[in-house]
Backbone as CSV, one residue per row, in Angstrom:
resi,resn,N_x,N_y,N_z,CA_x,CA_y,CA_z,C_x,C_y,C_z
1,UNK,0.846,-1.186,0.000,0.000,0.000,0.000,0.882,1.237,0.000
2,UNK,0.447,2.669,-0.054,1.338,3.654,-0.266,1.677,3.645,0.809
3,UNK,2.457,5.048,1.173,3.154,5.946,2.051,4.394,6.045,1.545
4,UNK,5.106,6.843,2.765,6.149,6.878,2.536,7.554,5.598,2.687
5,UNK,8.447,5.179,1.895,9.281,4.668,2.977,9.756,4.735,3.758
6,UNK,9.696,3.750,4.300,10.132,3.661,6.141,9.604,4.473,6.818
7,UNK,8.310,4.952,6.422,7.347,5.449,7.280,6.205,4.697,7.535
8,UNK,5.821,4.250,9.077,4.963,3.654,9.602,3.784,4.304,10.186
9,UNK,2.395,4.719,9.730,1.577,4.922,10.270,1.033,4.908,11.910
10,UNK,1.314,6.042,12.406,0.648,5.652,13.352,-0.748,5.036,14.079
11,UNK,-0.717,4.379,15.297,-1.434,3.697,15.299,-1.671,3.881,17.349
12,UNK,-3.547,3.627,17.102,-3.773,4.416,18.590,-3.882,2.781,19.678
13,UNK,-2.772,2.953,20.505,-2.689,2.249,21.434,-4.207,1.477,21.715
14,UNK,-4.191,0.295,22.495,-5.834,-0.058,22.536,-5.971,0.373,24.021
15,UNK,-6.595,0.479,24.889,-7.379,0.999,25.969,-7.541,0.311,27.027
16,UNK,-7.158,-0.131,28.068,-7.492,-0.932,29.423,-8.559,-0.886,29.821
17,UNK,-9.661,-1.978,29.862,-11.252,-1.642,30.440,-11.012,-0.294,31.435
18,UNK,-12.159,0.028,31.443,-12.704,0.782,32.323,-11.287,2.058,32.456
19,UNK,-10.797,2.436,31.687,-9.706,3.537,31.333,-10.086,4.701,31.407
20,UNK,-10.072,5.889,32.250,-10.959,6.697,32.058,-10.789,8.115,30.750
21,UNK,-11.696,8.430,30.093,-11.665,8.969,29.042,-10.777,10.376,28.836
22,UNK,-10.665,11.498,29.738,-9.991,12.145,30.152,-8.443,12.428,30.534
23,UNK,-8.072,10.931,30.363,-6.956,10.584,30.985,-5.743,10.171,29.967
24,UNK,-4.748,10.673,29.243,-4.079,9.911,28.038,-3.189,8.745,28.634
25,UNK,-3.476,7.611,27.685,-3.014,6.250,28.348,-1.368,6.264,27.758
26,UNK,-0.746,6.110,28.805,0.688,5.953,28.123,1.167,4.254,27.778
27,UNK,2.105,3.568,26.867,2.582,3.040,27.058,4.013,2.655,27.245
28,UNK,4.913,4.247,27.083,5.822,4.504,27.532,6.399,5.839,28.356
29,UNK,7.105,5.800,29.004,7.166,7.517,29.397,7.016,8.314,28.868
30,UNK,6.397,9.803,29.469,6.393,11.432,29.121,7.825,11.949,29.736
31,UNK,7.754,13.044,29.368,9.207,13.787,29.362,8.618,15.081,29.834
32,UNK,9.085,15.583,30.955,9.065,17.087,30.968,10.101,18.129,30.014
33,UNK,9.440,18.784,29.377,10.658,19.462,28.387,11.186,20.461,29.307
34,UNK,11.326,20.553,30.665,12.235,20.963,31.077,13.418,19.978,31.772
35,UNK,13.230,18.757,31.475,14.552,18.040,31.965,16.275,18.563,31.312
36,UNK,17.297,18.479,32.233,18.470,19.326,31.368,19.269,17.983,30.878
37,UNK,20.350,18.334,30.322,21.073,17.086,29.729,21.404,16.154,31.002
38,UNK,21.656,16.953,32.197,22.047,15.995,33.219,21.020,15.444,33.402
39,UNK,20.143,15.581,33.728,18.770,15.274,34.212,18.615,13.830,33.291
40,UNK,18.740,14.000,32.141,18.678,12.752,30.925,19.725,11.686,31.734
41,UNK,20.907,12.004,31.492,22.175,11.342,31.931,21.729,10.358,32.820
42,UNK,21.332,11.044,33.985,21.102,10.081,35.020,19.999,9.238,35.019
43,UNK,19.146,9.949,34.392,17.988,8.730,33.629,18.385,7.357,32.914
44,UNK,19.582,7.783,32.354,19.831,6.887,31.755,21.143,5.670,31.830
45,UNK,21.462,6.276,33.289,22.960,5.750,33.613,22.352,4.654,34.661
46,UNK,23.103,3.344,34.632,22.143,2.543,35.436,23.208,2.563,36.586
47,UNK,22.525,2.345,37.988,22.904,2.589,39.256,24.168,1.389,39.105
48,UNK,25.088,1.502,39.717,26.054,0.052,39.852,26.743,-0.334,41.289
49,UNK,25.716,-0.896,41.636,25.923,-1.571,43.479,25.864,-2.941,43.241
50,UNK,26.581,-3.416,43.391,26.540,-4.559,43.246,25.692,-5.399,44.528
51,UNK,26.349,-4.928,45.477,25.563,-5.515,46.832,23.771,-5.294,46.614
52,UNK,23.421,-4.395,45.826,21.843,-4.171,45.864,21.788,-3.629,44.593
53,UNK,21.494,-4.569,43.398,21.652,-4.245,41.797,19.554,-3.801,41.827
54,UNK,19.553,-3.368,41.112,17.785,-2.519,40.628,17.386,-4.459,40.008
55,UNK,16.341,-4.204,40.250,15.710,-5.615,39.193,15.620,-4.625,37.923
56,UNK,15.593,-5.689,36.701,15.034,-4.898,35.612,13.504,-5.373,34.822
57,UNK,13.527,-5.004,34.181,12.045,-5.191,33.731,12.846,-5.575,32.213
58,UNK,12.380,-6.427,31.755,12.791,-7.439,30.617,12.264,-6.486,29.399
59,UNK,13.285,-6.561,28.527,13.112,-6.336,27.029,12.208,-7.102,26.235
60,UNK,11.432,-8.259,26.904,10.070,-8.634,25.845,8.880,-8.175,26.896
61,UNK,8.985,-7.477,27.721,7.635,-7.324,28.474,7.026,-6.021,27.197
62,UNK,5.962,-6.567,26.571,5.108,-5.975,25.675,4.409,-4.602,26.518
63,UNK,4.464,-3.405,25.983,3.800,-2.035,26.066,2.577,-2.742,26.192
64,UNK,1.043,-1.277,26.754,0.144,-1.927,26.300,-0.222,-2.335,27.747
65,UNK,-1.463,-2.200,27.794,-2.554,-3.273,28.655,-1.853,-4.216,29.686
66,UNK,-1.914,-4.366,30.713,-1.560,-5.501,30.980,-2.890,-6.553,31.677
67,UNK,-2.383,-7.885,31.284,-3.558,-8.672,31.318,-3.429,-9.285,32.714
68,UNK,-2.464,-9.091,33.383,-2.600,-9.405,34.969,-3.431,-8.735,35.724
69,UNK,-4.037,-7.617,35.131,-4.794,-6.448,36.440,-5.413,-5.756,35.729
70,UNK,-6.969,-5.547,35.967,-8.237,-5.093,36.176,-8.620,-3.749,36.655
71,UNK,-8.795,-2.567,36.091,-8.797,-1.574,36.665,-10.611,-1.666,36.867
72,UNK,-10.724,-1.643,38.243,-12.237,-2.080,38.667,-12.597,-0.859,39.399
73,UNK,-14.141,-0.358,39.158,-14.892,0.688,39.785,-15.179,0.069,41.684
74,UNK,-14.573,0.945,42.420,-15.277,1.026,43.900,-16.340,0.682,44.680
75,UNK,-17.350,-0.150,44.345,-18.585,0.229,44.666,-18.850,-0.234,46.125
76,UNK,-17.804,-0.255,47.184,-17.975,-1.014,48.645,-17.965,0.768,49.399
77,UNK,-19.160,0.807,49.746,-19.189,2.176,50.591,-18.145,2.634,52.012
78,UNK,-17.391,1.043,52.176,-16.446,1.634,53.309,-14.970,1.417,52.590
79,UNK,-15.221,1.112,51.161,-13.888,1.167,51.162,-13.264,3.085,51.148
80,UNK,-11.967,3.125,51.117,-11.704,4.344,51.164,-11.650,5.048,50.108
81,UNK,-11.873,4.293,48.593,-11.752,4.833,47.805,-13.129,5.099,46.803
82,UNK,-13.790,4.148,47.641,-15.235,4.154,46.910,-15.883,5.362,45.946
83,UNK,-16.094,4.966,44.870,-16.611,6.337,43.834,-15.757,6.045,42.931
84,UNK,-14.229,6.009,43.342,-13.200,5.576,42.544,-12.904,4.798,41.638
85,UNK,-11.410,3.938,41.859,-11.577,2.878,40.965,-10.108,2.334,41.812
86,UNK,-9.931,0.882,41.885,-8.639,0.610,42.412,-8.372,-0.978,40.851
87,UNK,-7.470,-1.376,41.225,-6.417,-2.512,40.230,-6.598,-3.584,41.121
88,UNK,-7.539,-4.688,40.110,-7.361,-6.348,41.112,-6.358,-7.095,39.843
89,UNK,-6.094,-7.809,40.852,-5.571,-9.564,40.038,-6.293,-10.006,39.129
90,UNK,-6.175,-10.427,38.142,-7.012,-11.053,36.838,-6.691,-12.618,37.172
91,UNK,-5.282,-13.061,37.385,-5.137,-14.329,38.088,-4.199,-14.336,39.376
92,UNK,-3.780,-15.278,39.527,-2.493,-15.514,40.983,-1.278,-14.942,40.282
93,UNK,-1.405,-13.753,41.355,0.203,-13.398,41.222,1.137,-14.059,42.291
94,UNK,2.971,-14.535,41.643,3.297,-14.809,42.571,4.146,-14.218,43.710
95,UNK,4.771,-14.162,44.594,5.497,-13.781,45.871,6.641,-13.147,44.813
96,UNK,6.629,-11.497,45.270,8.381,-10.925,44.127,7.692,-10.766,42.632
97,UNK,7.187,-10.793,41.653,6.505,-10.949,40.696,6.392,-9.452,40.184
98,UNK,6.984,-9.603,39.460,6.583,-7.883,38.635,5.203,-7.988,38.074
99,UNK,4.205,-6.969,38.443,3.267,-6.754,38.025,3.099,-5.878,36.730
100,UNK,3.305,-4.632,37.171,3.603,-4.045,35.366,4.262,-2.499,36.415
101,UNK,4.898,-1.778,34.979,5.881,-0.302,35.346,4.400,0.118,35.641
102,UNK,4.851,1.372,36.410,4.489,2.479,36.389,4.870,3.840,35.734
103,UNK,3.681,3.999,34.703,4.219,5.313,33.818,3.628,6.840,34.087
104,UNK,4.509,7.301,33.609,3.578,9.227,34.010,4.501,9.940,33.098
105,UNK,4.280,11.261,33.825,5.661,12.669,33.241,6.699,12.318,33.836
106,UNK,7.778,11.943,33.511,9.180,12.060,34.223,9.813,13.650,34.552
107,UNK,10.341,14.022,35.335,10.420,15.267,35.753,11.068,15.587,36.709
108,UNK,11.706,17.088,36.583,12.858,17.055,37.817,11.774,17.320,39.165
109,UNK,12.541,16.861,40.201,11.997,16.760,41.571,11.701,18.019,42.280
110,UNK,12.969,18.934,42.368,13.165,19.741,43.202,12.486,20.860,42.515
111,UNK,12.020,22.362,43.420,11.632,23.512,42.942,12.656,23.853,41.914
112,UNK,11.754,24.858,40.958,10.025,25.246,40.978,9.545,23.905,40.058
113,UNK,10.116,22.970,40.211,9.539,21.801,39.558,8.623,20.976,40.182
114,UNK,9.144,20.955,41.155,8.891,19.559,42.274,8.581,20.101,43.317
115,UNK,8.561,19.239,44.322,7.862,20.124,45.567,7.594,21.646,46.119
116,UNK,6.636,21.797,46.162,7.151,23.276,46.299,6.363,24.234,45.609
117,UNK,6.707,23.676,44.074,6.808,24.762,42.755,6.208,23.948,41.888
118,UNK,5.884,25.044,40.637,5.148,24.334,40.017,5.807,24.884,38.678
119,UNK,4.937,24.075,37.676,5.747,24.032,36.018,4.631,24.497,35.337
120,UNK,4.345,25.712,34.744,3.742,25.975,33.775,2.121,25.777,34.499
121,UNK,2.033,26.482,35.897,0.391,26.471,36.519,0.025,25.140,36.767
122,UNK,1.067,23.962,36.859,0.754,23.175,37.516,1.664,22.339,38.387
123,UNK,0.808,21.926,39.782,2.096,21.446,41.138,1.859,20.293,41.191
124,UNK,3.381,20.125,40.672,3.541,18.552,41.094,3.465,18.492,42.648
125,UNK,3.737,19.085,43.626,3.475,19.114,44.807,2.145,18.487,45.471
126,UNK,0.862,18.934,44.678,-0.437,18.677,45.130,-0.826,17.424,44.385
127,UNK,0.338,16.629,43.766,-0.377,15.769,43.045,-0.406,14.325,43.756
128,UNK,-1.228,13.373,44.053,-1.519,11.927,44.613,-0.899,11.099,43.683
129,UNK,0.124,11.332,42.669,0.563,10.230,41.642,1.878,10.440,41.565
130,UNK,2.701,11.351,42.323,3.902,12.110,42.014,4.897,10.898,42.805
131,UNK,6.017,10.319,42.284,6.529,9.319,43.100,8.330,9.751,42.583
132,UNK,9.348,9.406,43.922,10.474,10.028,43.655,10.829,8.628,42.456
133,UNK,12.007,8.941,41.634,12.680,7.854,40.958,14.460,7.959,41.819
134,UNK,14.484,8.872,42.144,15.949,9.506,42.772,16.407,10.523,43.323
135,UNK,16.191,11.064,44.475,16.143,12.100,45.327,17.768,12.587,44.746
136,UNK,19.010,11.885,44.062,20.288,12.157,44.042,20.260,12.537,42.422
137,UNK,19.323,11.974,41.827,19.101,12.398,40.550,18.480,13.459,40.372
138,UNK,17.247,13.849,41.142,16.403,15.043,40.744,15.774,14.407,40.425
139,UNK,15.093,13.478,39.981,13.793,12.986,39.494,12.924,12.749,39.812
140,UNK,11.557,12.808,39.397,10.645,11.994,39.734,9.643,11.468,38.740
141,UNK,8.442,11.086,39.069,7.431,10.408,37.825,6.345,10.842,38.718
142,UNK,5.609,11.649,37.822,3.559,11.837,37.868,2.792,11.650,37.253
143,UNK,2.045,10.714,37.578,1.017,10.150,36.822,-0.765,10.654,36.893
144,UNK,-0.534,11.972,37.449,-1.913,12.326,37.796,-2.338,12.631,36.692
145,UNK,-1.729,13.194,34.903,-2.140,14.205,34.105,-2.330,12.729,32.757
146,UNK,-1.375,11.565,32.812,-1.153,10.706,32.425,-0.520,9.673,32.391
147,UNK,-1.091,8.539,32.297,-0.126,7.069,32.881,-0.492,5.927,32.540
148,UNK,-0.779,4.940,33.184,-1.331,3.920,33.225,-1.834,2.850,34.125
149,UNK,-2.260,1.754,33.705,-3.166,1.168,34.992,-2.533,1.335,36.139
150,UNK,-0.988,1.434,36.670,-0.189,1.089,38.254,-0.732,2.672,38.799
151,UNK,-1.395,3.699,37.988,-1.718,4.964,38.702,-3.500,4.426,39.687
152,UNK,-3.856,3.279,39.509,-5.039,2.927,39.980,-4.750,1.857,41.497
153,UNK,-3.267,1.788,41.961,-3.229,1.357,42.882,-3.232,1.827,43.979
154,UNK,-4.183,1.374,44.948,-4.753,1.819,46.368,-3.603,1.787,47.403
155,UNK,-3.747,2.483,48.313,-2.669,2.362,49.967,-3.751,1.598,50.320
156,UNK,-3.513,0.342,51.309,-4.540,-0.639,51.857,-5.155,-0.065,53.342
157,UNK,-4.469,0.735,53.667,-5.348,1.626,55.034,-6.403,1.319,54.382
158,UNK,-7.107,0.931,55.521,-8.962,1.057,55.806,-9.412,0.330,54.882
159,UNK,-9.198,-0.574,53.822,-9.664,-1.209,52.668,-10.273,-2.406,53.754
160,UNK,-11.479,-2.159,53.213,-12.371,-3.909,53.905,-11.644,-4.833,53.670
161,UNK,-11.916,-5.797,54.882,-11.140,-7.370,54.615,-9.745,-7.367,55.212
162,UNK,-9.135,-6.370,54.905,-7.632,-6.156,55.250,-7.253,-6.633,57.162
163,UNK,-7.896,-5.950,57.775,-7.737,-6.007,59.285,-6.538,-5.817,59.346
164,UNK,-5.572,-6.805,60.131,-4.514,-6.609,60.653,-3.269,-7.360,59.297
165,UNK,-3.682,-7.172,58.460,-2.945,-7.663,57.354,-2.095,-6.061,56.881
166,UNK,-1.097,-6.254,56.093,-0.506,-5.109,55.621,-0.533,-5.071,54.022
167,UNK,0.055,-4.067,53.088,-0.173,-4.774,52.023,0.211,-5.602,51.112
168,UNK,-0.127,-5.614,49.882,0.572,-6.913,49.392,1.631,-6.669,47.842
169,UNK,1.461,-5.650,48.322,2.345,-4.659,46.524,3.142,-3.655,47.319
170,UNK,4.359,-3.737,45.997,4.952,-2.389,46.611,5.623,-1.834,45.573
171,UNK,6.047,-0.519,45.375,6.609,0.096,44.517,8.274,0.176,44.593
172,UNK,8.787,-0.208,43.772,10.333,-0.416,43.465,10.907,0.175,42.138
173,UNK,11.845,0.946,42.376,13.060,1.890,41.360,13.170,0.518,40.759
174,UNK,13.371,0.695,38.850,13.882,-0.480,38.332,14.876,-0.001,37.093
175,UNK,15.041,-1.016,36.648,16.288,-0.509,35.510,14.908,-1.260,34.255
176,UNK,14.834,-0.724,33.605,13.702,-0.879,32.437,14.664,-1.157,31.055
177,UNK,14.817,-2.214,30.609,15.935,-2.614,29.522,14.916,-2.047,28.409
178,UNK,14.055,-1.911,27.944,13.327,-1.831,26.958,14.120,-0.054,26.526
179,UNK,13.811,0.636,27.189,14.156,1.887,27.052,15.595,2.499,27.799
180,UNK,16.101,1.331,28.367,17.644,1.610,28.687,17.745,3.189,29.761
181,UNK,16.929,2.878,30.862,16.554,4.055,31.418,15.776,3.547,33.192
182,UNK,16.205,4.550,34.131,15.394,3.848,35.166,13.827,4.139,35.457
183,UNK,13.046,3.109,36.310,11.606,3.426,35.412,11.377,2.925,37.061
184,UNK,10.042,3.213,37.424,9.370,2.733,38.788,8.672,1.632,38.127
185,UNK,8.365,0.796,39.173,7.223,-0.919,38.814,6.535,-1.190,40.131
186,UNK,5.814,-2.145,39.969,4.833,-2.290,40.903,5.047,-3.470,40.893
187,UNK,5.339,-4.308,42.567,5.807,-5.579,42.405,5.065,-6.130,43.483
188,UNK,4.606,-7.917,43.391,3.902,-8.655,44.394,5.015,-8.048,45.648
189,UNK,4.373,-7.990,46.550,5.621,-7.654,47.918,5.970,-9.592,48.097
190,UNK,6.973,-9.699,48.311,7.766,-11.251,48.737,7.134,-11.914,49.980
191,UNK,7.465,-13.251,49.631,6.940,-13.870,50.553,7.537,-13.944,52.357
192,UNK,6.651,-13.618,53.245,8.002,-13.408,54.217,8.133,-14.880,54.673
193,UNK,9.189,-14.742,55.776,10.231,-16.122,56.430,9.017,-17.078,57.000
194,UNK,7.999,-16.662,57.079,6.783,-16.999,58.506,6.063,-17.981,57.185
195,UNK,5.974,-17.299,56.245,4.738,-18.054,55.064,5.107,-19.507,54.998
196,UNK,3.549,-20.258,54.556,3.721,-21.564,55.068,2.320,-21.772,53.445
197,UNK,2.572,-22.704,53.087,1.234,-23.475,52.205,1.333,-22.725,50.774
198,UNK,-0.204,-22.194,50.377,-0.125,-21.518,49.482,0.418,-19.932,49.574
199,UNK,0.488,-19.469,50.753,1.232,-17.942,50.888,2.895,-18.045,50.123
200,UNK,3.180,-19.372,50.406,4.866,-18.974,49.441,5.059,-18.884,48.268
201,UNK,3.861,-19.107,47.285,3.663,-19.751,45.879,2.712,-18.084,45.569
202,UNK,1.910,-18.133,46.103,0.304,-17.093,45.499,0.534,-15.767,46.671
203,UNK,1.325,-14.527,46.067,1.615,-13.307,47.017,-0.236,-12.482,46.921
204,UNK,-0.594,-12.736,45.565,-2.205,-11.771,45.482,-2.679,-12.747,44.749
205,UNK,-3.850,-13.127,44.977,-4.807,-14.187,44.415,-5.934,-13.322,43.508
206,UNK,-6.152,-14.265,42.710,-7.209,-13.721,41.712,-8.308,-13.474,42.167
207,UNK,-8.656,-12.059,41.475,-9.508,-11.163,42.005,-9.318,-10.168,43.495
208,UNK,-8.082,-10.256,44.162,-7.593,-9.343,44.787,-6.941,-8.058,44.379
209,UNK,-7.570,-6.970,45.531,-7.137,-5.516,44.932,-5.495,-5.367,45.218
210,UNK,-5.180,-5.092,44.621,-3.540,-4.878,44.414,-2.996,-3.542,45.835
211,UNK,-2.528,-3.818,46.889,-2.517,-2.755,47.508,-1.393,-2.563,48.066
212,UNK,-0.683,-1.214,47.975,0.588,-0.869,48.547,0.336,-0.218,49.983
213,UNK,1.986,0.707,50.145,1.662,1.542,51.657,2.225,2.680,50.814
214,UNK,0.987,3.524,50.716,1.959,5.159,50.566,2.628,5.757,51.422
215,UNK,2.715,5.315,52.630,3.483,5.844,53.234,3.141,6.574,54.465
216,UNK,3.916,7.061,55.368,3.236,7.589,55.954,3.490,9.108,56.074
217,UNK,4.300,9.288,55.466,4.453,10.935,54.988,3.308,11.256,53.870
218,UNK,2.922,10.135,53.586,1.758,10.604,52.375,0.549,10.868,52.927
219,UNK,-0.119,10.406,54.313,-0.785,10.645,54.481,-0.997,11.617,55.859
220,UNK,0.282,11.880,56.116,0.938,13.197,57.039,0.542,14.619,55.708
221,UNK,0.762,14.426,55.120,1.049,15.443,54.183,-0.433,15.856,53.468
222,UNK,-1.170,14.985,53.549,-2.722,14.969,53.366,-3.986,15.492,54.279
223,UNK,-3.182,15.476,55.329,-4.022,15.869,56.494,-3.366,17.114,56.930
224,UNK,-2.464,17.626,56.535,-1.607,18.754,56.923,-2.635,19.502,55.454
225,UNK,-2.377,18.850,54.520,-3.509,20.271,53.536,-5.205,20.121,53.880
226,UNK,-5.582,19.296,54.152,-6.518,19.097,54.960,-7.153,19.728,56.355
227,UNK,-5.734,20.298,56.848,-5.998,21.241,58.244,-6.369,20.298,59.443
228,UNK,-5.999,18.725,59.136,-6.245,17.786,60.071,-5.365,17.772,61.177
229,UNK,-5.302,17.084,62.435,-4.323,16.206,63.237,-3.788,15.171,62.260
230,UNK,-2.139,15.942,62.691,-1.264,14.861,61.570,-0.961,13.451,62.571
231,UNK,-1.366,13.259,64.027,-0.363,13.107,64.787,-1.386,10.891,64.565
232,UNK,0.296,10.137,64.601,-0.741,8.775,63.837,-1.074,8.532,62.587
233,UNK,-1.429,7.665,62.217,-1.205,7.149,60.987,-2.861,6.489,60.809
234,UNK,-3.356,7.079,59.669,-4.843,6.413,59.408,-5.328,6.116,58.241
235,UNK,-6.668,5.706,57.626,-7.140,5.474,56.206,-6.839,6.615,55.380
236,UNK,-7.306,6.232,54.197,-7.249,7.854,53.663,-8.633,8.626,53.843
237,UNK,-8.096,9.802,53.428,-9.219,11.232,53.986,-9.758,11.098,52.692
């Protein structure tokens, strides 16, 4: 058929159920066009510790959808996110298990970029998706403006069912071979020393909501714009 040579038509990514319309789906990183050459550099220089090497995320893990996780609507009135939408298991994930990256704007950290300050009338500061990649780099990643499904994962505070359980995902700096660059991921949290039966094999079982800990500066920092008592650690507001 025509075109040009060695020109490939573009072509529109396909859509994760329940994706919300407003939202541009990435399947690889954004770039703040204010990153400087250093800023790149270190993006792209991979950490070298040997004692504690980054996992990487494999050069055939396909862009795109991922078919491990479900971006599902809220509808439990005590959960904390209810109205919302949080990320279940489609099947058994196992203990350590990369679930899929997490994508957004990559962007320097510090003011008027990053905390603090803002870029062009908007603060990364106030944003619920903003996550460091390297406090020594300047970096970070926000996924509030655009991303993909890992921007739909819940902190498990107050989530029904949970009780005295903690959660079962966690977010980890990775070395991303695909793009030769460091990238955040969302990983089963490991099995601990205590696990016995199916807990050493199955870290999130199918049809479980995928849930990390934001932290507890995250939700210090929420209740401080909130005008709350920071003092303790609770669900989200």
């Amino acid at each position: 058929m025509g075109g040009r040579p060695g020109h490939q038509p573009s072509a529109t990514p396909p859509l994760p159920l329940n994706w919300p319309s407003h939202v541009p789906y990435l399947t690889a990183p954004a770039y703040s066009p204010h990153l400087t050459p250093a800023h790149l550099r270190a993006l792209r220089t991979r950490p070298a510790d040997p004692s504690d090497p980054l996992p990487a995320i494999p050069r055939d893990l396909k862009p795109g959808p991922c078919a491990s996780v479900l971006i599902t609507p809220i509808t439990d009135p005590s959960h904390p996110a209810h109205g919302q939408a949080g990320l279940f298991a489609t099947c058994d994930l196992a203990p350590g298990e990369l679930i899929l990256p997490y994508l957004g704007e990559i962007h320097i950290g510090t003011a008027p970029f990053g905390s603090g300050g803002s870029e062009e009338g908007y603060n990364y500061a106030q944003s619920d998706y903003d996550l460091w990649l390297g406090r020594e780099a300047d970096l970070a990643v926000d996924a509030a403006r655009m991303g993909n499904e890992a921007r739909f994962v819940n902190d498990y505070r107050g989530v029904p069912g949970r009780g005295g359980r903690k959660a079962n995902a966690e977010f980890r700096v990775v070395w991303d071979a695909r793009t030769a660059e460091i990238c955040m991921a969302v990983f089963v949290l490991p099995a601990g020393k205590r696990a016995v039966g199916r807990a050493r094999v199955v870290g999130i079982t199918r049809g479980e909501e995928v849930l990390v800990s934001y932290g507890r500066g995250f939700w210090q920092g929420r209740r401080e714009a909130d005008g709350q008592d920071v003092d303790g650690e609770g669900g989200a507001s």
